[in-house]
C-alpha positions in Angstrom: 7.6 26.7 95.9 5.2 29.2 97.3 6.3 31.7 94.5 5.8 29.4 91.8 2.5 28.4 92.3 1.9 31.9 93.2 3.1 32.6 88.9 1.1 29.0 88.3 -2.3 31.3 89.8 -1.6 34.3 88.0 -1.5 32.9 84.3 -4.4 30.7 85.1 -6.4 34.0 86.4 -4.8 35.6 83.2 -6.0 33.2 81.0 -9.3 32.5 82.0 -9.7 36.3 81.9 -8.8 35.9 78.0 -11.6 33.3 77.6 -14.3 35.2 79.6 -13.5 38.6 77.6 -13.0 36.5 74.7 -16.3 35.0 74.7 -18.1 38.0 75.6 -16.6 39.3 72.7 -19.0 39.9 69.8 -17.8 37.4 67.3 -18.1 40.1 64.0 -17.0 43.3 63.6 -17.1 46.1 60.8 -15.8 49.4 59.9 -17.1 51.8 57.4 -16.5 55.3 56.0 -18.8 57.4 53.5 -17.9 59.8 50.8 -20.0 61.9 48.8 -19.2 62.4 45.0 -20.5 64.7 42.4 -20.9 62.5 39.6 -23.9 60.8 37.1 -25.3 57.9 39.5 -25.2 55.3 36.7 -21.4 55.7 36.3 -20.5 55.6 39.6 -22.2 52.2 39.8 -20.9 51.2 37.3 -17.0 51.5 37.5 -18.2 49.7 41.7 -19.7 46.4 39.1 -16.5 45.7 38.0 -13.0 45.2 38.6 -11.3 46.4 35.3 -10.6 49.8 37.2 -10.0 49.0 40.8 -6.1 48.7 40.4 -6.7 52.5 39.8 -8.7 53.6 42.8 -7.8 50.5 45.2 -5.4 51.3 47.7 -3.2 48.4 46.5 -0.7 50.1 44.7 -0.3 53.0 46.9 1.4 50.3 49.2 3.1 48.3 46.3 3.0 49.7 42.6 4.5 46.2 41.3 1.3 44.5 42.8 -0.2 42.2 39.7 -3.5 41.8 38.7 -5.2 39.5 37.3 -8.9 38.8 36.2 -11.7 36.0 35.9 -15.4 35.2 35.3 -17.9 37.8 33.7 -16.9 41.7 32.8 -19.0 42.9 34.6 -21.3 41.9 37.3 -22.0 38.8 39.7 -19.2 36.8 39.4 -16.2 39.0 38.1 -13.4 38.6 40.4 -9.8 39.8 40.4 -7.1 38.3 42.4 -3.2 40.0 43.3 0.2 39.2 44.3 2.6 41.2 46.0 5.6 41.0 48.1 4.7 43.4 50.4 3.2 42.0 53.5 0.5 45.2 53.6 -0.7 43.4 50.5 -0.1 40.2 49.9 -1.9 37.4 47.8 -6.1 38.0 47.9 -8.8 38.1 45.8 -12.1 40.1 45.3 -15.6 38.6 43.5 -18.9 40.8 43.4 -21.4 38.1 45.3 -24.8 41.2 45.0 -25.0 43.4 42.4 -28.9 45.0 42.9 -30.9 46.5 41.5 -28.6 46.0 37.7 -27.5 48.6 35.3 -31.2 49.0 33.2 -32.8 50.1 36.4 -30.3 51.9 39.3 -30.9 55.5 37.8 -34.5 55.3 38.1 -34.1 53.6 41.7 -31.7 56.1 42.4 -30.1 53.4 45.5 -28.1 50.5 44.9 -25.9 47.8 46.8 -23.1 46.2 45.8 -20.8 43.1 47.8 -17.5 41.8 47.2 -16.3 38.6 48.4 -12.8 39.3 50.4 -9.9 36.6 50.4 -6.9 37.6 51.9 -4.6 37.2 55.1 -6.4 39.3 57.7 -8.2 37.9 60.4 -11.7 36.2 60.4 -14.0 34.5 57.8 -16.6 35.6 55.4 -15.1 38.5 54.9 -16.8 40.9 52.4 -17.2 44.8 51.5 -20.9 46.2 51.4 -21.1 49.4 49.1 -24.3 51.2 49.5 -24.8 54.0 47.0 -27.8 56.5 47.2 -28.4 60.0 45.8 -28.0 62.6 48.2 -27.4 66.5 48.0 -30.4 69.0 48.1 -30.9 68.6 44.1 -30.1 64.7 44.2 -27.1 65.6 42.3 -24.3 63.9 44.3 -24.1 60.7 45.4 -23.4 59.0 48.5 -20.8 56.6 48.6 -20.6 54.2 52.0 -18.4 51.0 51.8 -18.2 48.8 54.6 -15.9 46.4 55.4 -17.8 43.4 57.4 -16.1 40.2 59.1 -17.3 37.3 60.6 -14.6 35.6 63.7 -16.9 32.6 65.2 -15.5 31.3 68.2 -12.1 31.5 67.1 -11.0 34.0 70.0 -7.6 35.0 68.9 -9.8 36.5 65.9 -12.2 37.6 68.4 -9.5 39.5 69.5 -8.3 41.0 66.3 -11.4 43.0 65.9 -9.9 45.4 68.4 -7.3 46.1 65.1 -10.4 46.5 62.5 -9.6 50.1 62.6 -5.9 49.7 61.2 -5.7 47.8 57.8 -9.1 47.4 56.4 -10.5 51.1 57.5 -7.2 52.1 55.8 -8.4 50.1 52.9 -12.1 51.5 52.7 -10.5 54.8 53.2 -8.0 55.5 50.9 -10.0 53.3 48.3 -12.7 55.8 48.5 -10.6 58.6 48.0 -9.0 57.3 45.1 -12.4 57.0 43.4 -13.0 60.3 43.6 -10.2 60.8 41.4 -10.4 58.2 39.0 -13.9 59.5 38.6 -13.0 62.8 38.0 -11.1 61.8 35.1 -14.6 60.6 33.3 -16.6 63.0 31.3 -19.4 63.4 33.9 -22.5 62.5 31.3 -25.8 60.6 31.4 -25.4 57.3 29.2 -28.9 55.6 30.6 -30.1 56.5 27.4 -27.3 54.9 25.0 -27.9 51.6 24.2 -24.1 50.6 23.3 -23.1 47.6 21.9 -19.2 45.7 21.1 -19.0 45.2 17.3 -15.8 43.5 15.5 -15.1 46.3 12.5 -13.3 44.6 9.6 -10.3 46.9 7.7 -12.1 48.9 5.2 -10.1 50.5 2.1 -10.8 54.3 2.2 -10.2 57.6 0.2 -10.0 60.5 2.4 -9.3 64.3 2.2 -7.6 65.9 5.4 -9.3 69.3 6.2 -10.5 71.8 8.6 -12.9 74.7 9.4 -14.7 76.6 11.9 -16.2 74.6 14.7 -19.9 75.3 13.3 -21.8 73.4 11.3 -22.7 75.6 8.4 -18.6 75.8 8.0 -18.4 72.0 8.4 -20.7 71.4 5.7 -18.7 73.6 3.4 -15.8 71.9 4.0 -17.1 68.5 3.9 -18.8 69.1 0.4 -15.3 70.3 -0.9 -13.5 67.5 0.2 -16.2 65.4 -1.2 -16.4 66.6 -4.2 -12.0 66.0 -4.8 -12.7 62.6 -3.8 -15.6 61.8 -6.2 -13.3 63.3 -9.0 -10.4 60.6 -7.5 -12.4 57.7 -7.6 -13.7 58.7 -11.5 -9.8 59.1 -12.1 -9.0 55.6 -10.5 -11.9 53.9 -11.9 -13.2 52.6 -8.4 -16.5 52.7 -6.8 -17.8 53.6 -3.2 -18.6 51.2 -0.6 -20.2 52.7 1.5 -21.5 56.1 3.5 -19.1 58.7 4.2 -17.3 58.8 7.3 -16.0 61.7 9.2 -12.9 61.5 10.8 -12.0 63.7 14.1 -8.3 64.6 14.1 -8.5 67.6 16.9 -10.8 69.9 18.3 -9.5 73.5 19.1 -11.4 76.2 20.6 -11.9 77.6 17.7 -11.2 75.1 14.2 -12.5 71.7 13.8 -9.1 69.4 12.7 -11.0 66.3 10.4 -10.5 63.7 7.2 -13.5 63.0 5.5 -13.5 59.3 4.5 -15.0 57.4 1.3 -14.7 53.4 1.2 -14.1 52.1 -1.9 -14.4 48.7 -3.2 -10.7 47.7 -3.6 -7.5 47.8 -1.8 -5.4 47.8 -5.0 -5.0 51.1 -6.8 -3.3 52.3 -10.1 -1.7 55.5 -9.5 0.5 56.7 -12.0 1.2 53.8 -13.7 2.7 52.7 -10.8 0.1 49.2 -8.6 0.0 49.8 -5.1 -1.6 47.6 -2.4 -2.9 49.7 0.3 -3.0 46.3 2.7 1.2 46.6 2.4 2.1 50.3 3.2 5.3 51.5 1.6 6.3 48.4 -0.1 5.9 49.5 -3.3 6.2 53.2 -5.4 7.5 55.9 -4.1 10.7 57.2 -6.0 13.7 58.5 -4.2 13.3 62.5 -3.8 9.8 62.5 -4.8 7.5 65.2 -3.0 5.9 64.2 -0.2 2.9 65.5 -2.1 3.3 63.6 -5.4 0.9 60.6 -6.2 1.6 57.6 -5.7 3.9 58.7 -2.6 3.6 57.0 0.9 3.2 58.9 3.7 4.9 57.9 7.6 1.5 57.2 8.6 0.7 54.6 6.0 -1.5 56.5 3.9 -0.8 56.6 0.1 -0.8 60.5 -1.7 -3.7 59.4 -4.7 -4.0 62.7 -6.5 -4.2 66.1 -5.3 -5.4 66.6 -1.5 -6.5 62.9 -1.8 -4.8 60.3 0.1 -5.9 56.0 0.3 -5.1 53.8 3.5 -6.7 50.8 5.0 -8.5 52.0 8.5 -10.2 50.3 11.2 -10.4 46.8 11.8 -10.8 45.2 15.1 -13.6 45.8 18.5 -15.5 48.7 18.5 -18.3 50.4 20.8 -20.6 51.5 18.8 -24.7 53.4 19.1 -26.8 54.1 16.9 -28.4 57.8 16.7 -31.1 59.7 15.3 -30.3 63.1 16.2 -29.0 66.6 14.9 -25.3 66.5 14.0 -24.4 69.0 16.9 -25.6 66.1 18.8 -22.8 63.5 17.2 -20.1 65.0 20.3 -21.9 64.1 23.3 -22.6 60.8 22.2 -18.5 60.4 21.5 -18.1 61.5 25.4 -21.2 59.0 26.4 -19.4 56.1 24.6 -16.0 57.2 26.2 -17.6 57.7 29.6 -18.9 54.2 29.4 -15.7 52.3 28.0 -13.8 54.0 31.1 -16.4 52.9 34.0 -16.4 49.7 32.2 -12.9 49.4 32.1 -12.3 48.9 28.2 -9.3 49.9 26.7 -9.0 52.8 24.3 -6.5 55.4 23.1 -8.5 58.1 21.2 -5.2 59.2 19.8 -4.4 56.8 17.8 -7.8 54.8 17.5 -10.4 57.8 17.3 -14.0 57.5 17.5 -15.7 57.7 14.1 -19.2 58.0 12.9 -21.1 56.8 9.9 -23.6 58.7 7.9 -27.0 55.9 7.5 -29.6 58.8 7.4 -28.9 62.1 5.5 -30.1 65.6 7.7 -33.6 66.1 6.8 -33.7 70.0 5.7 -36.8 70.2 7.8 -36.3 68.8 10.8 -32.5 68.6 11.1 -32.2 65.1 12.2 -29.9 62.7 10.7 -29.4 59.0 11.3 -25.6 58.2 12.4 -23.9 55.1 14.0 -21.1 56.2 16.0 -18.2 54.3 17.1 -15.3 54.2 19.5 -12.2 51.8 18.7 -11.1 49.7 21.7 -8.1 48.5 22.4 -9.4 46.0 24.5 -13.0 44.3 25.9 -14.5 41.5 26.2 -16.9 40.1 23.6 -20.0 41.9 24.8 -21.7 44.6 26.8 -23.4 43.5 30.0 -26.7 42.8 28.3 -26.0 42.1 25.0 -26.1 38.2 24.6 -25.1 37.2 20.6 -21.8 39.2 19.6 -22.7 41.0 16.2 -21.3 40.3 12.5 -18.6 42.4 11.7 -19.8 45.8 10.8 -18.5 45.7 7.0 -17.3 49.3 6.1 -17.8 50.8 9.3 -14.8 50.0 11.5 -12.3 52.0 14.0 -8.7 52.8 13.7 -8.8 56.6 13.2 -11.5 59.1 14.8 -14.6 59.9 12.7 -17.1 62.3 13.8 -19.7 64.7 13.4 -21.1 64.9 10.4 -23.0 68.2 8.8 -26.1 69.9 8.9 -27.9 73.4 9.5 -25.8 76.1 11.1 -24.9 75.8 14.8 -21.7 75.6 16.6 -20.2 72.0 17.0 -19.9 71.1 21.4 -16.3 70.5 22.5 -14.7 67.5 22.6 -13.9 67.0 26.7 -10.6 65.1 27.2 -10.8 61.4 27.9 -8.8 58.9 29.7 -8.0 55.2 28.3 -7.4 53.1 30.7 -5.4 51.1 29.1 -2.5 51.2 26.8 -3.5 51.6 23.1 -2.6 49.0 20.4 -1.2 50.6 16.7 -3.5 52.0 14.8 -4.9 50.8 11.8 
């Protein structure tokens, strides 16, 4: 009896020691860890404002690849969220929403400090859970920027959560960790450009019939030029030959850059989609269904090509290109210009998380000014085909009308202009799969 109440004692002493340590307890807790990055300040807030890329820096995957995504309310900003699903316990069922998104995109790179919450749902302990990411520059030049995410929780006086705290150093400091780390290298993959000065917006490009002349030169502009006056000159003849009329301002079209030779089509629109070529009526909106004879050269009018572009006469070719969302900014600038602001547009589709595959929808850009031989300026709007975004960039409130002839499918680029050597196209990343071309 005596050694009964004796165990009786004992677990009472033991549990009132659980309520007394429990109580004292502090009824939060938090974890954080900091990273430093060397990257523009405006992306890296950015790619932190919404979700489309954190299945490629969050630590999910890492645990389950086969975790699903999925994503709700605004693009970009307060109230984009994205919930997951996964079999594995380490991840489970949760969901993130950004609840503070200070000081917003038109004035963090003049602020230079910025804070950013995310609502946490999922199965570890506590309530009001949330992540705090503080970003500030840092670095003797301001260059790199400071990266701290915090992981906050709030337990009440439930004291088995109380408890958990003890354990905030497992899971979710794992989490802020390794999700840190893999921003880093999702950032890396960005050109690492300024964009506060581009003024992007998402445009819907309709299919635009085209005449175009395949061609290359030296990657300067003076040899450019040349080469783009030639190939305009075979298309004018072409169109006088077909009896059809331009619709519209030239387009460049960037096939490849190499160290040494610039790779491009130069692009006329014209004002049909049906064409006469050798007797023979071809409707460039149905590729290959009509014309070609068996054994003809690939060269010989009149001839359909694998990528759906019709031999015309010559080094002239027709196709339909572009149709569908674009991100395009407009430019007045010198043509050596017309690359960086490709990388600026493809630097801010990745932080954004827009989908686009520059290999088979290229980035493009249409001549509205010609150079002025005394200043060398031109006027240009330059697009980037997506694969996939939302209606609008954060900002931009009335989707705009189609963009008639101007519209993405193929790559069009830097136009000509005095002598000077043409930048290099740095590689990009899509984030998402690409669609066929156009």
């Amino acid at each position: 009896m005596m050694r009964a109440l004796e165990i009786i004692v004992a677990l009472l002493m033991v549990v009132i020691l659980y309520l007394v340590v429990g109580v004292m307890m502090p009824d939060h807790g938090s974890t954080s860890r900091s990273v430093e990055v060397s990257h523009d300040f405006r992306q890296v807030y950015d790619i932190l404002s919404n979700f489309r890329r954190f299945p490629d820096y969050g630590v999910l995957r890492a645990y389950d690849p086969n975790t699903r995504f999925t994503f709700s309310g605004p693009a970009y900003g307060v109230g984009a969220e994205t919930s997951w699903t996964s079999k594995n316990h380490k991840v489970g069922d949760g969901s993130l929403t950004i609840t503070k998104d200070v000081p917003g995109a038109s004035r963090v790179s003049t602020l230079g400090s910025a804070e950013i919450d995310w609502a946490l749902k999922n199965s570890w302990d506590g309530h009001n859970k949330r992540i705090i990411i503080e970003l500030e520059r840092s670095g003797s030049s301001e260059r790199l920027v400071k990266v701290t995410m915090r992981y906050k929780v709030d337990y009440g006086w439930n004291l088995i959560d109380r408890y958990s705290r003890l354990y905030i150093h497992g899971e979710p400091a794992a989490f802020v960790q390794y999700t840190l780390g893999n921003l880093q290298n999702v950032l890396a993959s960005i050109p690492n450009v300024s964009y506060n000065d581009v003024q992007p917006s998402i445009v819907v490009t309709k299919p635009q019939a085209v005449l175009f002349v395949s061609t290359r030169a030296k990657r300067t502009l003076g040899d450019v030029t040349i080469a783009t006056q030639k190939a305009l000159t075979e298309i004018d003849a072409a169109m006088k030959k077909l009896g059809v009329t331009q619709a519209g301002p030239r387009i460049t079209i960037t096939t490849d850059y190499g160290d040494q030779f610039y790779v491009f089509d130069v692009a006329v629109p014209i004002d049909t989609s049906t064409l006469t070529v050798a007797g023979q009526s071809y409707d460039l909106t149905q590729p290959g269904q009509a014309g070609a004879a068996t054994g003809a050269s690939a060269a010989a009018p009149g001839t359909w090509k694998k990528n759906g572009a019709l031999v015309v006469d010559g080094n002239v070719s027709a196709r339909m290109a572009f149709g569908g969302k674009a991100l395009e900014a407009d430019m007045q600038a010198s043509p050596a210009s017309l690359p960086l602001m490709r990388l600026n547009l493809e630097a801010y589709a990745q932080t954004h998380g827009y989908a686009f595959n520059p290999n088979t929808h290229r980035p493009y850009d249409v001549v509205t000014n010609a150079v002025d031989p005394n200043t060398g300026m031109g006027g240009y709007k330059v697009f980037l085909p997506l694969t996939w975004a939302p209606d609008a960039v954060p900002g931009q409130s009335v989707q705009p009308a189609a963009a008639g002839s101007a519209a993405p499918a193929i790559v069009a680029s830097v136009a000509v202009g005095a002598s000077a050597s043409v930048p290099a196209r740095a590689a990009s990343v899509a984030p998402a799969a690409a669609a066929t071309a156009g």
